[in-house]
C-alpha positions as CSV (number, residue, x, y, z in Angstrom):
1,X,-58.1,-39.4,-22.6
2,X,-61.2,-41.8,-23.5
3,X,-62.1,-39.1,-25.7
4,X,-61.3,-41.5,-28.6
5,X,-63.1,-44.2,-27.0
6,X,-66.6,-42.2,-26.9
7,X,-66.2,-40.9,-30.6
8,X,-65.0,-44.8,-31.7
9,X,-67.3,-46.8,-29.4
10,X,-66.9,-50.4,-30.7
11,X,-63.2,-49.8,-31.8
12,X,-61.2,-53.1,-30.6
13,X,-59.9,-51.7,-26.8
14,X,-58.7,-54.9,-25.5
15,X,-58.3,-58.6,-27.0
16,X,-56.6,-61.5,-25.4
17,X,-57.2,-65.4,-25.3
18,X,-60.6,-65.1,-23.5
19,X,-62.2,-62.3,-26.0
20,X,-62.2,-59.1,-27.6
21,X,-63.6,-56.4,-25.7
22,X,-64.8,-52.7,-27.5
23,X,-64.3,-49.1,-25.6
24,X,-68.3,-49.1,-25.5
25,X,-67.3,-52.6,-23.2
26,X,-64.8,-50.6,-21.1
27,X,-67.5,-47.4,-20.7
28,X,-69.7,-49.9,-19.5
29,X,-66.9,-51.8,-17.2
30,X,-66.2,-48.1,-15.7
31,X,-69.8,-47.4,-14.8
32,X,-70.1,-50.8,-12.8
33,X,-66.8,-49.9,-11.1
34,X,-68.2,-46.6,-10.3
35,X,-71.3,-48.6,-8.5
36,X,-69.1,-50.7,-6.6
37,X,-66.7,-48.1,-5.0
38,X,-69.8,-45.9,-4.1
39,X,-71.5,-48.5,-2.1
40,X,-68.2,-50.0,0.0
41,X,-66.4,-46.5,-0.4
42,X,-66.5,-43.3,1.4
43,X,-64.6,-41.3,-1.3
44,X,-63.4,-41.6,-5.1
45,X,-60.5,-40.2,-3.3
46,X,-59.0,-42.7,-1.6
47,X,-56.9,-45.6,-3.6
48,X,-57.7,-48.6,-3.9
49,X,-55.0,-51.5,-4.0
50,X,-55.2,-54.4,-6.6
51,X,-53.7,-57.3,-6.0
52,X,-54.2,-59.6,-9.0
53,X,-51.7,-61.9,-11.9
54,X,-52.1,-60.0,-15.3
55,X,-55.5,-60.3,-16.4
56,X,-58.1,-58.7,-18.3
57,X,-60.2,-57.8,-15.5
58,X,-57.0,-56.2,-14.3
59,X,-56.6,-53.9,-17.2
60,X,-60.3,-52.9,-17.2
61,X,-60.5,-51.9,-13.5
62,X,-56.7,-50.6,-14.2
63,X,-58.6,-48.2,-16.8
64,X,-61.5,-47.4,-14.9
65,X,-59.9,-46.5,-12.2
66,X,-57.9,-43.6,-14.3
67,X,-61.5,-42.8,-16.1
68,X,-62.7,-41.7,-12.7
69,X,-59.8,-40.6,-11.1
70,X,-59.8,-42.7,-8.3
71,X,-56.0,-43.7,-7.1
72,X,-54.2,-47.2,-7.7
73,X,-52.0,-49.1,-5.6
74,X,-50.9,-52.1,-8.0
75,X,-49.5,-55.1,-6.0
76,X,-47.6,-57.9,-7.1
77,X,-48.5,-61.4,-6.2
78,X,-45.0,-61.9,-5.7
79,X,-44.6,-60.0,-2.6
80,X,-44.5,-62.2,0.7
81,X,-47.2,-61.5,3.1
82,X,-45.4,-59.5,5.4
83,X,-44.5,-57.7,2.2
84,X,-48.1,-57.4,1.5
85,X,-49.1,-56.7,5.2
86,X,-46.5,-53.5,5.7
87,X,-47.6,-52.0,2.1
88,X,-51.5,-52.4,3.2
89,X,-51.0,-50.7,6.1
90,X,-48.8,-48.5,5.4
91,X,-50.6,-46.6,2.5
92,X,-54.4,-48.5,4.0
93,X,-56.4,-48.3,0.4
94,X,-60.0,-48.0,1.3
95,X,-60.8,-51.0,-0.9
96,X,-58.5,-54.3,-2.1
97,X,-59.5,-56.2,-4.7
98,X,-58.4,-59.7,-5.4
99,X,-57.8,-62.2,-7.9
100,X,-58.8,-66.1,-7.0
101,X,-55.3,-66.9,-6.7
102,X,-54.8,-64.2,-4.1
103,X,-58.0,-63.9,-2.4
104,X,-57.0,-65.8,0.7
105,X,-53.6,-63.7,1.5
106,X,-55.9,-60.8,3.1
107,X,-59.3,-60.9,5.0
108,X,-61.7,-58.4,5.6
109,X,-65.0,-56.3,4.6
110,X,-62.3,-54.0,2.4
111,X,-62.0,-56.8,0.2
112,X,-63.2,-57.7,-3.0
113,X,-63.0,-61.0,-4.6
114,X,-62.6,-60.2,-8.6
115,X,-63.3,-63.4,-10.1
116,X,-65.2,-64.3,-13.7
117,X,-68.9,-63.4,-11.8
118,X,-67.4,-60.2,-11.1
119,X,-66.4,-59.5,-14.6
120,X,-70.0,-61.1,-16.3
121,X,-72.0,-59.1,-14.2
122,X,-69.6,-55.8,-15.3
123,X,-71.4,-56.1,-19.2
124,X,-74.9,-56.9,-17.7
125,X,-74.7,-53.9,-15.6
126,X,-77.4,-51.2,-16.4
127,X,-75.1,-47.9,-17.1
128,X,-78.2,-45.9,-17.9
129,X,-78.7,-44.5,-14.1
130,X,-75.6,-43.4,-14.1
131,X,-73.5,-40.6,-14.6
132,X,-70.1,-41.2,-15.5
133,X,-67.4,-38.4,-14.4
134,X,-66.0,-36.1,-17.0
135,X,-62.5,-37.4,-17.0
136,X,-61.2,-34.4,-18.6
137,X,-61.6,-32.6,-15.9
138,X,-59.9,-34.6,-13.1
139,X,-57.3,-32.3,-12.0
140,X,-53.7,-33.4,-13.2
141,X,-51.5,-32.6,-10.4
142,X,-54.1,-35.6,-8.2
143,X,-52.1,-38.8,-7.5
144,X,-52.8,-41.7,-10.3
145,X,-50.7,-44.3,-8.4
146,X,-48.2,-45.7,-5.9
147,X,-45.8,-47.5,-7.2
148,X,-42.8,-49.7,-5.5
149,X,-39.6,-49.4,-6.2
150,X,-36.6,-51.3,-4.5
151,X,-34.4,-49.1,-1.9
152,X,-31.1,-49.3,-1.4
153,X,-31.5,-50.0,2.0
154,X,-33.4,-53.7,1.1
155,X,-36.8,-52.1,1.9
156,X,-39.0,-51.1,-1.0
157,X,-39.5,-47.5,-1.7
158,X,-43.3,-45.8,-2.9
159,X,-43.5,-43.8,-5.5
160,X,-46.4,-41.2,-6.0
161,X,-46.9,-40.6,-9.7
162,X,-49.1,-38.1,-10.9
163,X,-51.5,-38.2,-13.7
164,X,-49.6,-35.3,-15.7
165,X,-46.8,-37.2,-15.3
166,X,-48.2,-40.4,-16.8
167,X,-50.0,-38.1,-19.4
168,X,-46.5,-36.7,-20.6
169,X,-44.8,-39.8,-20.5
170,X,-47.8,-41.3,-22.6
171,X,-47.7,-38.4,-25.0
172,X,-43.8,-38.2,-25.4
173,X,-43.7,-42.3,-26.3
174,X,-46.2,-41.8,-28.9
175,X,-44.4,-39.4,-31.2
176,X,-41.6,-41.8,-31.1
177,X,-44.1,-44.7,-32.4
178,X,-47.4,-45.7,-31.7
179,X,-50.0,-48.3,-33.1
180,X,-53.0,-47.0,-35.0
181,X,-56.5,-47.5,-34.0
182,X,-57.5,-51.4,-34.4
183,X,-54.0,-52.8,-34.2
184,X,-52.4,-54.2,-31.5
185,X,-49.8,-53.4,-28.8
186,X,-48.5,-56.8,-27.8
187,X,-48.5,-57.0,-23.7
188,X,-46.5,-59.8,-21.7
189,X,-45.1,-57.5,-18.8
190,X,-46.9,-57.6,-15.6
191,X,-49.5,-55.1,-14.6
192,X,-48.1,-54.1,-11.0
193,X,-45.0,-51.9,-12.8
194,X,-45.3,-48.5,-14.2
195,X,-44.1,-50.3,-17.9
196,X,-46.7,-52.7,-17.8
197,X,-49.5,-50.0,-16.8
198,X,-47.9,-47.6,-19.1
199,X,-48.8,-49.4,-22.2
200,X,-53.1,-48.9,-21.5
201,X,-52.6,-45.5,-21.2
202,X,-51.0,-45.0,-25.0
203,X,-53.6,-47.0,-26.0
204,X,-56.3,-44.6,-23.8
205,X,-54.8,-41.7,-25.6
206,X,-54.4,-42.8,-29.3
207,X,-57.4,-45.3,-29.6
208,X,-55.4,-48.2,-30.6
209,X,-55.7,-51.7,-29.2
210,X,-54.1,-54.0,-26.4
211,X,-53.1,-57.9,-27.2
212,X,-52.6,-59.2,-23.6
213,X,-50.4,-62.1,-23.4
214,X,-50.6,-63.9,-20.0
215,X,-47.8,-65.5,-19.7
216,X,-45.2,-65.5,-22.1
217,X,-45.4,-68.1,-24.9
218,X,-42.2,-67.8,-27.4
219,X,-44.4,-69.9,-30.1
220,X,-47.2,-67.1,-30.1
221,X,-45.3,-64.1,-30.4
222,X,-43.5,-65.8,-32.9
223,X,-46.7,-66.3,-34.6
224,X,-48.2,-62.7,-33.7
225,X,-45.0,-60.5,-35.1
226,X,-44.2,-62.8,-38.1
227,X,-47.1,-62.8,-40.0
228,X,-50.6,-61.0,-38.1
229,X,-50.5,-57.4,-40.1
230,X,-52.5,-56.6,-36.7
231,X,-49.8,-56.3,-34.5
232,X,-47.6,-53.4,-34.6
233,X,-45.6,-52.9,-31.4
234,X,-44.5,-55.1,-28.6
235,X,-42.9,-54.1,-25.2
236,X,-40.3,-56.8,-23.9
237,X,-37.3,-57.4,-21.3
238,X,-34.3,-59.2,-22.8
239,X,-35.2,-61.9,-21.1
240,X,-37.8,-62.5,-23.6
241,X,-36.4,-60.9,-27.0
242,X,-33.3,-63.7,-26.0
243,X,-35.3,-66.5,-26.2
244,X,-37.3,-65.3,-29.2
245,X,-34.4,-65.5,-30.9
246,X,-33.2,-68.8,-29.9
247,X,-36.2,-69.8,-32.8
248,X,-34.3,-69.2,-36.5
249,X,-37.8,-68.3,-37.7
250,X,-38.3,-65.8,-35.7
251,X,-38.7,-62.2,-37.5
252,X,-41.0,-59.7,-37.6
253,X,-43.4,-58.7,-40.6
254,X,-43.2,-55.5,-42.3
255,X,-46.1,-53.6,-41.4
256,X,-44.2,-54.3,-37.2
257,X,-42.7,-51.1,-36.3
258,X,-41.4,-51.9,-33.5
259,X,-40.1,-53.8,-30.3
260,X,-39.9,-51.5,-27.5
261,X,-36.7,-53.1,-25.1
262,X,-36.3,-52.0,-21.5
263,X,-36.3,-53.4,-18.2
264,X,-32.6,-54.0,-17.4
265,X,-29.5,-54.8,-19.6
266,X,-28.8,-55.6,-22.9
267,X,-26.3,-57.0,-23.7
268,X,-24.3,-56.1,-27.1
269,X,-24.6,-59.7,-28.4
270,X,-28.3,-59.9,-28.3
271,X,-28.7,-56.5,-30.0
272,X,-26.5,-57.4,-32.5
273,X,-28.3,-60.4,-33.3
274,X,-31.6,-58.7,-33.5
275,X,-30.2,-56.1,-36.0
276,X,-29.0,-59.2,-38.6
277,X,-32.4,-60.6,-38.1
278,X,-33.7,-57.5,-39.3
279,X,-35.8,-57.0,-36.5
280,X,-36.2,-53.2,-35.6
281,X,-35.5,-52.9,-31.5
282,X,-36.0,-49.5,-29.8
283,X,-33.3,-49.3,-26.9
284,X,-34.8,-47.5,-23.9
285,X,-33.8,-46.5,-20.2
286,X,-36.8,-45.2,-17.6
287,X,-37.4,-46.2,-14.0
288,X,-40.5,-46.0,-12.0
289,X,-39.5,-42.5,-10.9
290,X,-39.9,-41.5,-14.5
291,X,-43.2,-43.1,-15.6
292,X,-41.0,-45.9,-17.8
293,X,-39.3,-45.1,-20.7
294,X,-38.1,-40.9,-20.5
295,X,-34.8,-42.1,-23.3
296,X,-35.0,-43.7,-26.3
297,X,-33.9,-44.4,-29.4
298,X,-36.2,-43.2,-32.3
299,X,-38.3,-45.7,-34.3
300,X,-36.2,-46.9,-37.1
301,X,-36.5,-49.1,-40.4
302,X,-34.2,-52.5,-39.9
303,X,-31.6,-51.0,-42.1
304,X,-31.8,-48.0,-40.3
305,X,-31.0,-49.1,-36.9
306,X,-29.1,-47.3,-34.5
307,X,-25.6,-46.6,-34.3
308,X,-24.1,-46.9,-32.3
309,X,-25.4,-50.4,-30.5
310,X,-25.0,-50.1,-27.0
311,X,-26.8,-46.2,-27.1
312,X,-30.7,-46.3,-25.7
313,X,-30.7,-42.4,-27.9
314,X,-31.6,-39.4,-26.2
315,X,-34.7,-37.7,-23.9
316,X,-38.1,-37.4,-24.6
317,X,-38.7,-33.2,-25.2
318,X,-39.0,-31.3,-23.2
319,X,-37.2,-33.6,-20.5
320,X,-33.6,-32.7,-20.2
321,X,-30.3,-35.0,-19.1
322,X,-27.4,-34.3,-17.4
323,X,-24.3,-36.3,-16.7
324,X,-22.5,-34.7,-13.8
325,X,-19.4,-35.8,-11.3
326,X,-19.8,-36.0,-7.3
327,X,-19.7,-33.0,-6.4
328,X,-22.5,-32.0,-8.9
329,X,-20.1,-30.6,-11.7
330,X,-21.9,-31.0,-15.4
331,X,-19.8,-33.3,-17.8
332,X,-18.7,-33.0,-21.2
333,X,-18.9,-35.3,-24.0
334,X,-17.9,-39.1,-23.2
335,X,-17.2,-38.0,-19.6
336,X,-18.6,-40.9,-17.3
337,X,-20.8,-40.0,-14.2
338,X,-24.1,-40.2,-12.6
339,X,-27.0,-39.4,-14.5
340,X,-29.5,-36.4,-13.4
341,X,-32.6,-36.1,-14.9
342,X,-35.4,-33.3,-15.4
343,X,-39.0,-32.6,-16.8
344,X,-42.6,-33.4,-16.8
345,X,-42.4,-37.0,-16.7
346,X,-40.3,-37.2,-13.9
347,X,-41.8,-37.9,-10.1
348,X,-42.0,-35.4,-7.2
349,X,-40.3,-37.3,-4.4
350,X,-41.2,-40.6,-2.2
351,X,-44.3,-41.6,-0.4
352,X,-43.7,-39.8,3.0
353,X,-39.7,-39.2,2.9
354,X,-38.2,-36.6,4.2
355,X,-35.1,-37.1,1.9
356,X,-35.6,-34.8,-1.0
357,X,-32.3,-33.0,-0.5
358,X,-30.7,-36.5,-1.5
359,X,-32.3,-36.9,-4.4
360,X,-33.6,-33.5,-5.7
361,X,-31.1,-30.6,-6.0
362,X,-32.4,-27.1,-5.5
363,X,-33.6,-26.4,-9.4
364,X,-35.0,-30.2,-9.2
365,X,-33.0,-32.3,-11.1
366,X,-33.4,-36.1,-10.1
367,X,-30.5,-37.5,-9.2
368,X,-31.2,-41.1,-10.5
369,X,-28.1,-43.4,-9.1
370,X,-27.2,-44.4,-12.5
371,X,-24.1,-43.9,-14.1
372,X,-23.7,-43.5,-17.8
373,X,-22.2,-40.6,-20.6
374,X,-23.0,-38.5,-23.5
375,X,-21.1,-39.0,-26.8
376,X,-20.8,-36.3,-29.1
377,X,-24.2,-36.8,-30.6
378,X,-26.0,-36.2,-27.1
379,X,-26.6,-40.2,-27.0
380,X,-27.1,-41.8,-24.0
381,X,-24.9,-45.0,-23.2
382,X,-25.7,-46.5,-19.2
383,X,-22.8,-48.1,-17.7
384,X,-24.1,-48.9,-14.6
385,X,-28.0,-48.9,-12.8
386,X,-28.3,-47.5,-9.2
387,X,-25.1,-48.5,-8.1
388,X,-25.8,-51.8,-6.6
389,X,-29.0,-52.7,-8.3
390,X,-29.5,-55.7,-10.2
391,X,-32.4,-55.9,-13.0
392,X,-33.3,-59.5,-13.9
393,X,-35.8,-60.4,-16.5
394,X,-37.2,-57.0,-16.2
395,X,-37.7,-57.4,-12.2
396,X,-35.7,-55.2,-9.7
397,X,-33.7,-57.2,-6.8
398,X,-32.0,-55.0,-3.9
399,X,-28.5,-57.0,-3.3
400,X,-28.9,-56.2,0.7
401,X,-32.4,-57.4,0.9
402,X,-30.8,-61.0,-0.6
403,X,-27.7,-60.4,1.2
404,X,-29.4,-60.2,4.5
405,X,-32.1,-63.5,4.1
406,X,-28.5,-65.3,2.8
407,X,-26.6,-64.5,6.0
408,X,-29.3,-65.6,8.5
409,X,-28.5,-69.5,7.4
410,X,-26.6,-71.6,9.0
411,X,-22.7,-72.0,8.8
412,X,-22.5,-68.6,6.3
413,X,-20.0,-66.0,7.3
414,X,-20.3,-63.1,4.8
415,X,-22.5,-63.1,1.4
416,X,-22.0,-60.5,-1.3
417,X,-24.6,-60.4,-4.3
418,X,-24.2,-59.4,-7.7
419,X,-25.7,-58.8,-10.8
420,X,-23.3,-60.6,-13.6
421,X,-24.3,-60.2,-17.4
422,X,-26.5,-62.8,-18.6
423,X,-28.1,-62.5,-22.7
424,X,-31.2,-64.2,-21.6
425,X,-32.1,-62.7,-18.0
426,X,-29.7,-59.5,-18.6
427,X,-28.3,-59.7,-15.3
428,X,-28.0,-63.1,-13.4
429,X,-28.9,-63.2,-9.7
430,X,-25.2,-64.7,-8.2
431,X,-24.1,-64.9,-4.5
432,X,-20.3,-65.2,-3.3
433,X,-21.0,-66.1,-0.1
434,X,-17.7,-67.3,2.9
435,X,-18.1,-70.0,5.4
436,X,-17.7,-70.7,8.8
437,X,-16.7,-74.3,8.8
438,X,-15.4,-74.7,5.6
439,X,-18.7,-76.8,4.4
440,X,-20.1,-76.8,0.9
441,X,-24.0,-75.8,1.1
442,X,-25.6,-77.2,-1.3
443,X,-27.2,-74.4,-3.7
444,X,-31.0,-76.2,-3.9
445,X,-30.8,-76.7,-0.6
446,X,-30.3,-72.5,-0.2
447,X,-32.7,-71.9,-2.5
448,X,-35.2,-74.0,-0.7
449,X,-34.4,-71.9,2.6
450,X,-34.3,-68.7,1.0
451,X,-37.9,-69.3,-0.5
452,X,-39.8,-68.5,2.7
453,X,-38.3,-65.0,2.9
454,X,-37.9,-64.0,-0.8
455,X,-39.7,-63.6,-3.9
456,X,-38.0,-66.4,-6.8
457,X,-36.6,-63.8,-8.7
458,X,-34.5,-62.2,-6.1
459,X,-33.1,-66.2,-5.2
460,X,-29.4,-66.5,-6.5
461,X,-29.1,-68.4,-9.8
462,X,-25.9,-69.2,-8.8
463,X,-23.8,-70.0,-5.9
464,X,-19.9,-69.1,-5.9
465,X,-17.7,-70.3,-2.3
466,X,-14.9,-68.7,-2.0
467,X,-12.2,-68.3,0.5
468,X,-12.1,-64.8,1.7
469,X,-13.9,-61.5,-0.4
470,X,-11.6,-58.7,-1.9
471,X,-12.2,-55.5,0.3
472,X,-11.1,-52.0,1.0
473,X,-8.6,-51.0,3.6
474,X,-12.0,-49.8,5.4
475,X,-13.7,-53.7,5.1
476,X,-15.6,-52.6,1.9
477,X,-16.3,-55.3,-0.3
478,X,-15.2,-54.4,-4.1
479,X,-18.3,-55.4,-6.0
480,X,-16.7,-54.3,-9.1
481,X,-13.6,-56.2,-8.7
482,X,-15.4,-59.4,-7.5
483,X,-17.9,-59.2,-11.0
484,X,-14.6,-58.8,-12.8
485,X,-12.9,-62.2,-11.5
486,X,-16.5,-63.6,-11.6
487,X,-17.1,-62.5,-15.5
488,X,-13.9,-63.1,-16.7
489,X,-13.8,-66.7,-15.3
């Protein structure tokens, strides 16, 4: 990796409202980083933390960090300080650095302010002192990042991923498709999750270039995919490909290959309106634990598309799938269970658990918490994510962790949380909650409450009262059942 970047030095790396930026800018970017950990930092061998909105210093020092193989902890501004305080100390990076949005959440001399100074005095920085590492020969099996991922317990899970991992999973997405050198790779998802981060290193690898998108304007892309020969791929959540389509002009030109769609649902409707708009959509199921995408469909022409709809296609070689029953029995054809997965791409267990019997059996196959089956082609249909998990507008919300912030307000008996099918945010955020006294809360009001302990996303959309929740003859609530009444209403 940056191999393509020394033979190509002023190849387009990076271009977003503020500028275009060459490889021979990111070399130079990677040296100055190099200078700053040595003079606050004991070791290249310790992570570092960012904690910083999507940015284009972000994806430099993101870059440069993986040049010279120093360990990342991406953080998401969304967290809530004690969030932010348990991670920090938990995995204590040797350095933080900071956006000017978030610079005043955490104090200290570990801390580094990353503001537009920091990034001017990156391209006046004199690289000719100094030796850049041979990236090449980093060893693979060292850690490139921790990762969070939401438990189902309510508290966040770390995952170590490893830079053969990310190399595989980098590798295996570009057969499928790829942009060539010089044209873009559209990127609106944040830079604190593995599908976000995975897009710079398929760039890294194959020399082609990165169109960041701060925050997601329908008009642009519109603009961008319809009719700039330049842009050849974009990675999106439902969330957004839904309200793309809300626009009748929306379409993509033919040069596009294609829109990579993953983080959470999709619903059948908005796939079907995508294939009559002729727009060519490549389905996808990953998870953190898996470096992003590890299924997909392959990149087809529009009147090629996939069939069957709801399919995301089959694993990336050499990675292998498995649909198996409770007691661990493989499946046959259109047999529903839970899916396993194996192969390069796929992690090596959490940060400091001692629960890889659970998730790991003895040949190590993953067992993801997914549920999903085969047809006879080997295509992959999901039918349900981790049990309980809800994925809304790409983000990840633990039902308990929202359950538990509902039930400490007043006059609430019992709260149940769900993810309901929604074609613009794929699954919509909705609490059934029970009362004590029989009064109405009023849902802004929640919401209002609910904003001191939880990130937005994971605040209900919508509120549901109802008299009593159906359970099991052992007090289990029946999430299914209640989505049901809830869906079909």
């Amino acid at each position: 990796m940056f191999e393509f970047g020394k033979s190509e030095p002023q190849q387009v790396f990076l271009t977003s409202e503020h500028g275009m930026y060459t490889y021979s800018d990111l070399e130079r970017f990677t040296a100055f980083f190099l200078d700053i950990i040595k003079q606050k930092s004991d070791s290249l061998k310790w992570p570092v933390a960012f904690l910083s909105e999507s940015s284009d210093l972000l994806i430099f020092a993101i870059a440069a960090a993986w040049n010279l193989g120093i360990p990342i902890i991406p953080l998401s501004p969304k967290l809530t300080q004690n969030e932010l305080e348990d991670i920090i100390e938990e995995l204590s990076p040797s350095l933080i650095f900071c956006d000017t949005a978030n610079r005043n959440r955490l104090d200290g001399e570990d801390v580094i302010h990353m503001d537009e100074n920091f990034f001017l005095n990156a391209f006046t920085f004199d690289i000719r002192d100094l030796k850049l590492p041979n990236s090449s020969k980093i060893k693979e099996d060292t850690i490139f990042g921790y990762f969070l991922t939401s438990g189902t317990t309510g508290k966040s899970k770390i995952v170590p991923l490893k830079r053969r991992q990310m190399l595989s999973a980098a590798k295996a997405s570009a057969r499928n498709f790829q942009p060539e050198p010089n044209h873009f790779w559209l990127l609106c998802l944040p830079l604190n999750h593995v599908g976000g981060i995975s897009i710079i290193f398929r760039s890294l690898l194959y020399g082609s270039a990165i169109y960041r998108m701060g925050r997601f304007n329908e008009e642009m892309v519109t603009e961008f995919l319809s009719e700039n020969p330049r842009f050849q791929a974009a990675s999106l959540v439902p969330t957004m490909l839904s309200r793309l389509l809300k626009n009748p002009l929306f379409k993509t030109h033919r040069g596009f290959k294609a829109i990579l769609l993953g983080g959470g649902p999709t619903t059948q409707q908005l796939l079907k309106r995508s294939v009559e708009r002729g727009i060519p959509i490549v389905s996808s199921y990953g998870m953190t634990e898996t470096c992003a995408q590890i299924v997909a469909n392959p990149m087809t022409t529009p009147s090629g598309m996939y069939t069957p709809l709801k399919s995301v296609g089959k694993p990336f070689p050499p990675n292998q799938l498995q649909i198996r029953d409770p007691e661990g029995k493989v499946l046959g054809k259109n047999q529903s269970g839970m899916i396993w997965l194996k192969g390069p791409q796929v992690f090596d267990g959490y940060y400091e658990s001692d629960e890889i019997s659970d998730i790991f059996d003895k040949n190590m196959w993953f067992k993801t918490g997914d549920y999903g089956h085969l047809n006879g082609f080997d295509q992959l249909f999901i039918e349900s994510r981790r049990e309980d998990l809800i994925i809304t507008g790409g983000e990840n919300v633990n039902p308990v962790e929202v359950e538990e912030a509902i039930q400490k307000l007043p006059s609430i008996k019992e709260a149940v949380v769900l993810g309901i099918p929604d074609e613009e945010w794929g699954q919509k955020v909705t609490a059934v909650i029970t009362l004590m006294n029989g009064k109405i809360p009023d849902l802004e009001e929640i919401k209002n409450m609910l904003s001191t302990e939880l990130t937005d996303f994971k605040i209900p959309k919508e509120l549901i009262v109802v008299e009593k929740l159906p359970k099991t003859v052992m007090g289990k609530v029946k999430r299914w059942e209640l989505a049901q009444q809830i869906i079909k209403k």
